[in-house]
N, C-alpha and C positions, 0 to 999 in steps of 0.2 A: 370526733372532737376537732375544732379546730386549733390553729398555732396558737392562736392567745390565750385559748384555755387550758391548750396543752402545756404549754410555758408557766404559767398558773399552777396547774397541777403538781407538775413537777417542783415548786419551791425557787425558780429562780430566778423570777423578777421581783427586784427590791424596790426603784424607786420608777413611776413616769414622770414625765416633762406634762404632761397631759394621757391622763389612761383612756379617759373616752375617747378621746381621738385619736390613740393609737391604736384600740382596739378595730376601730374604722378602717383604721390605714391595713391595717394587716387582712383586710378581706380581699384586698385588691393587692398587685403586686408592686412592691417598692424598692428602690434601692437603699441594702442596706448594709452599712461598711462598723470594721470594728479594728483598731490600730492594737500592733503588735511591737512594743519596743523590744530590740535586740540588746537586754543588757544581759545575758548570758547565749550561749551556743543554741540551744536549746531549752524550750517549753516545759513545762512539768502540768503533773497533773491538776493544781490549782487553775492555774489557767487554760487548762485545757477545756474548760467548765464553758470558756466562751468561743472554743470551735466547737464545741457540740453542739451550743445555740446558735450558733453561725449554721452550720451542718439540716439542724431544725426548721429554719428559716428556709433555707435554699430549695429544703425537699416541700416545702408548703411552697417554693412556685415563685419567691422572691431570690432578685439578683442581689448576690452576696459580693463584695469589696471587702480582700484581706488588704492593711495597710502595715508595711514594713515600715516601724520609722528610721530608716537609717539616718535621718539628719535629729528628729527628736532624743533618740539613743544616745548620740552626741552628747545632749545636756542634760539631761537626767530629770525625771519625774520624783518631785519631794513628796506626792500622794503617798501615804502607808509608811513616810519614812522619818524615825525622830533624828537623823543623821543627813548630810550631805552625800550624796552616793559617787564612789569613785568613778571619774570621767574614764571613757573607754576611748582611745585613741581611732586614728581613722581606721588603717589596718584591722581593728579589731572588730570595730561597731560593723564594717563590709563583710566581715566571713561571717559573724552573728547574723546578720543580714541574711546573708545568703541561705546557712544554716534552717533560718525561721523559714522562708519563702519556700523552703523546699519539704519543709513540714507540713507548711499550710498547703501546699498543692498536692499533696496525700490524702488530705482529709474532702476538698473542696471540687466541686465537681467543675472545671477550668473548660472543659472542651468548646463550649461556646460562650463567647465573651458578653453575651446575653445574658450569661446566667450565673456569671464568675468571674473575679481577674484578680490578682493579687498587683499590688502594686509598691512601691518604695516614696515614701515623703520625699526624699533625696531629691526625687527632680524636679520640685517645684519649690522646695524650702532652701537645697545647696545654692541654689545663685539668687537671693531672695535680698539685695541691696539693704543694708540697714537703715539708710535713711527711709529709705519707701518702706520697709515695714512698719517705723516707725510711725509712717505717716497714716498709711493704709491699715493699720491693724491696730499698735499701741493709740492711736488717737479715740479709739471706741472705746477704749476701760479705762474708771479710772483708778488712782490709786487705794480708796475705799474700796472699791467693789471687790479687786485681788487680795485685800488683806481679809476680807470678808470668810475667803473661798478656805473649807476647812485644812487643803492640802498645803496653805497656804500660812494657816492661822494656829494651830497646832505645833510651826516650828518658830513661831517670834520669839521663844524663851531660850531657846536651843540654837537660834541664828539660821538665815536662809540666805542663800548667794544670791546676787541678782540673775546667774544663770540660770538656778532652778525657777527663781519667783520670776521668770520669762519664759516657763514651757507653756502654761497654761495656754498664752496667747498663740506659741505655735499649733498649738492640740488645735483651738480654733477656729486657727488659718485654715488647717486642713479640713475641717467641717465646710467651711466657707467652699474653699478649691472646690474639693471634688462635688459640692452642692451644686456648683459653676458648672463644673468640666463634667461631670460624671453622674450628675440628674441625681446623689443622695439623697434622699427623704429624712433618713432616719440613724442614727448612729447608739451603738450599742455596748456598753462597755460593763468594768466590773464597779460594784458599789463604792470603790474606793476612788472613781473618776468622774462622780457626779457634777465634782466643780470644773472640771474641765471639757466634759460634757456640755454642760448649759453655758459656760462660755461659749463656746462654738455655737449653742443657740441662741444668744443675744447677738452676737456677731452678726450672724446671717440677719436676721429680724433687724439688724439696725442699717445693714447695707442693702438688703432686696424690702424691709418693711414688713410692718410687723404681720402682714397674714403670709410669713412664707413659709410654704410646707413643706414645716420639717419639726422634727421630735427624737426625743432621745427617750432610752430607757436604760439601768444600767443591774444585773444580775448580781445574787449574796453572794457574795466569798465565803466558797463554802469550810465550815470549820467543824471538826470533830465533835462528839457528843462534850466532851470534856472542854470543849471553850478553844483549842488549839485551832488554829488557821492549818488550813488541811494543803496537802501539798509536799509533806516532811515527813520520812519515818528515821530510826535509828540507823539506816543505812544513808541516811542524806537524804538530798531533794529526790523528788518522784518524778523525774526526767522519762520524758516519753520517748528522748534517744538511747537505743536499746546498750547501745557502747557506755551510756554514762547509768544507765539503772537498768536491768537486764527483765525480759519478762518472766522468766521465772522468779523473780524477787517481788514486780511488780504482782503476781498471781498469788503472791505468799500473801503480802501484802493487806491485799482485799479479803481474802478467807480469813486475816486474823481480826477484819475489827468489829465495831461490837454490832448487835442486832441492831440497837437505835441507829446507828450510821447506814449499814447495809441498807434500812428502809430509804435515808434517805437520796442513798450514792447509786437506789437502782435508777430510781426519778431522774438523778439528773446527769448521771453518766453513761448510762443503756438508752437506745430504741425501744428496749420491751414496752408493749401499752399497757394502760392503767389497767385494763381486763387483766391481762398475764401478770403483773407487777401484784395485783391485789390477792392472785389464785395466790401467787410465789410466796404470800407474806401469808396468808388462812394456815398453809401446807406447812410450812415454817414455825408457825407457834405451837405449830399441835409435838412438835419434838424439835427446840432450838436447840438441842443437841447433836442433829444432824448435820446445823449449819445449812439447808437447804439455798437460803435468801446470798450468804456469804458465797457458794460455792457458783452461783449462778450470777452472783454480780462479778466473782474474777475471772469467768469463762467469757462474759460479754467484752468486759473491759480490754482484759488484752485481745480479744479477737480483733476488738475498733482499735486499737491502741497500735497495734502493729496485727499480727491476721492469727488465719488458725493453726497454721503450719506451727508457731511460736507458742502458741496454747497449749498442743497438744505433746512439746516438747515440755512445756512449762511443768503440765498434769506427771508427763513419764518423768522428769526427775523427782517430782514432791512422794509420787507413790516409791520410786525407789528409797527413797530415803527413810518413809515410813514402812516399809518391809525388811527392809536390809540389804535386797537385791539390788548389790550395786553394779555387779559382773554387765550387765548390757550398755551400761553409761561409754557414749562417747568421749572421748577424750578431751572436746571443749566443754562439754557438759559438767564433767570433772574441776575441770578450771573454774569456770563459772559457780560451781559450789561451793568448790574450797580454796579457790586460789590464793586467800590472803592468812589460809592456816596453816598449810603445807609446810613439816621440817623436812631436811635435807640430811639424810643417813647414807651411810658407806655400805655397797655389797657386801653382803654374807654376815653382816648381821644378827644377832640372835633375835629369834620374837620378842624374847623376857626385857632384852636390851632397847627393842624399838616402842616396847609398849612404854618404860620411862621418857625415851627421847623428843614421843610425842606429846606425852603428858595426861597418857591414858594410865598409869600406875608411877606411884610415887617413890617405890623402893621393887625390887625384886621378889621380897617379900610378898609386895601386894600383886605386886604383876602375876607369880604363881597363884597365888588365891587366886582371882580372876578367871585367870586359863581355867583351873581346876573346876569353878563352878559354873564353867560353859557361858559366859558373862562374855567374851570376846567373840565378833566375826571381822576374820579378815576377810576383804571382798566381797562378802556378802556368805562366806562359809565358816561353822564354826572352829575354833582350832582350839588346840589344848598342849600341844608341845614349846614349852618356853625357851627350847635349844633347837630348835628350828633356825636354821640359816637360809635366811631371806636373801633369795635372787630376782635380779627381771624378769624373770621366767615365773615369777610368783606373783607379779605387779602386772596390773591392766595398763593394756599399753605399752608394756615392758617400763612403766615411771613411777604408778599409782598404787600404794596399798594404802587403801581404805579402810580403814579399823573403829570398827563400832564397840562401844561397851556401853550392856546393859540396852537399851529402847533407843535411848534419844543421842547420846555424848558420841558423836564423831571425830576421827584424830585421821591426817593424812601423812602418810610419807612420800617422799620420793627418793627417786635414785638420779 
């Protein structure tokens, strides 16, 4: 299968500039860039939708251009937004900056500059004279054409600054530039960039003339079965930095959502081929009680997302937790589970005492009931003496008692 049908297949091209002729362009190799604005630290999984297709591209043989916007970040993209977005100071948009570049150079194959570069708007937008842009750049749009543009049009009722209703034309400049400097053909963004997108291809077409080749195309923002813009769970944004969404949350994650998503998030967040994707989904129906399609979409996911070492750390806590067997959990493992449930009890202790403290029994009363009916495992063993004085010597780690009642309800103490 080739890239274009592959891309097809998968679900994630929304809109072309021209499809016949990109479908052309893609048999041969092109350059082809995709901007990354740094308005947080780090990526999430929504967008991470467009290093995969980046990722897709590069392994079909075309040289990939990641673009940090550090100067675009500056002013802020009103695409997707019914609000003005808080400006991020310089200090802030450079470490974001930085942050992003060093994400994308995980995913992007960089070793020869043939086949990869990531690069920063910064150095060709930060010393960009206002009068010359004005001249060289605002002179090509008029003021119809930007009120047109929906990223544009969508916020006339709600009010747009003239800093946001001025990114479009830097998004592109930068189409322009690197079509100059950097031979791009073709730029690739998400659904919600289409107007900034074909800016950038009127630009070029009105300064090299209209047969110059170049096209855009730009990918669905993918959203939940449920209509939700994917990207977000109850835990917050789906951060691909493991410090800000952990992979074991990110592996929970995937196993819990529904079969109509799993089919579509194998397409477009996995390698798997359409052969293996279609076996994964026959094997699957025949018992979606297994989770067969769930459980092979969060084993890919995080292996790309960060590797396998973090998988199979991901797999050893989710089993521990569904057996009980917590006794082998490392001590950040712990953390990372329960860090934000943990109470804070005094040595010696009763059980009957710690099980109210934590909020695994409501009275003493029930706390005995409990014990009695073998309903409590501390640590992963079951106990029944509610005058048990709890030591470090009892807790993993000498910090941790872990106390389960009944299947699912976890309470943690520490010392």
């Amino acid at each position: 299968m080739n890239i274009y049908d592959d891309l097809v297949y998968r679900g994630l091209i929304k809109d072309f500039s021209n499809e016949d002729r990109i479908k052309e362009m893609l048999n041969s190799k092109q350059v082809i860039y995709c901007g990354f604005d740094p308005s947080a630290s780090s990526m999430h999984m929504g967008n991470f939708v467009m290093v995969m297709t980046l990722m897709r591209l590069q392994r079909a043989g075309h040289k990939i251009i990641g673009v940090v916007g550090g100067a675009t970040g500056m002013i802020g993209d009103p695409g997707g937004r019914d609000s003005e977005r808080q400006l991020l100071n310089r200090k802030q948009a450079d470490k974001n900056a930085l942050a992003l570049r060093k994400q994308l150079a995980k995913y992007l194959d960089l070793e020869d500059t043939k086949n990869g570069e990531i690069i920063n708007n910064e150095e060709w937008l930060g010393n960009f004279k206002l009068i010359d842009f004005l001249r060289d750049v605002g002179k090509h749009f008029t003021i119809n054409y930007m009120l047109a543009k929906e990223s544009v049009s969508r916020r006339l009722e709600t009010g747009i600054s003239y800093t946001e209703f001025s990114y479009m034309l830097l998004q592109a400049y930068d189409f322009l530039y690197l079509h100059e400097k950097k031979g791009v053909t073709m730029q690739i963004g998400g659904s919600d960039q289409w107007g900034n997108l074909t800016a950038g291809l009127d630009l070029i077409r009105k300064v090299k003339g209209p047969d110059a080749n170049v096209e855009v195309m730009t990918a669905h923002l993918l959203t939940s079965s449920d209509g939700k813009k994917f990207g977000k769970s109850v835990d917050g944004a789906l951060f691909i930095d493991k410090n800000l969404f952990s992979p074991y949350k990110l592996y929970q994650y995937f196993i819990n959502v529904s079969d109509e998503d799993a089919a579509k998030l194998l397409k477009a967040l996995t390698f798997l081929t359409k052969d293996e994707i279609e076996t994964l989904l026959e094997e699957h129906a025949k018992d979606p009680g297994k989770r067969l399609a769930q459980y092979k979409l969060s084993s890919e996911v995080v292996t790309i997302v960060h590797n396998s070492t973090h998988l199979e750390r991901a797999i050893k806590m989710s089993e521990a937790l569904f057996s009980g067997d917590v006794s082998e959990l490392e001590k950040e493992e712990i953390v990372e589970l329960f860090g934000d449930v943990t109470v804070k009890i005094a040595e010696n202790s009763k059980l009957e005492d710690v099980l109210i403290e934590v909020g695994a029994a409501t009275s003493k009363r029930e706390a005995r009931e409990f014990l009695r009916n073998n309903s409590i495992l501390l640590n992963g063993k079951k106990v029944n003496d509610g005058e048990a004085l709890l030591t470090k010597k009892d807790a993993l780690h000498h910090k941790f008692l872990i106390i389960r009642r009944g299947k699912k309800r976890y309470f943690v103490a520490t010392f």
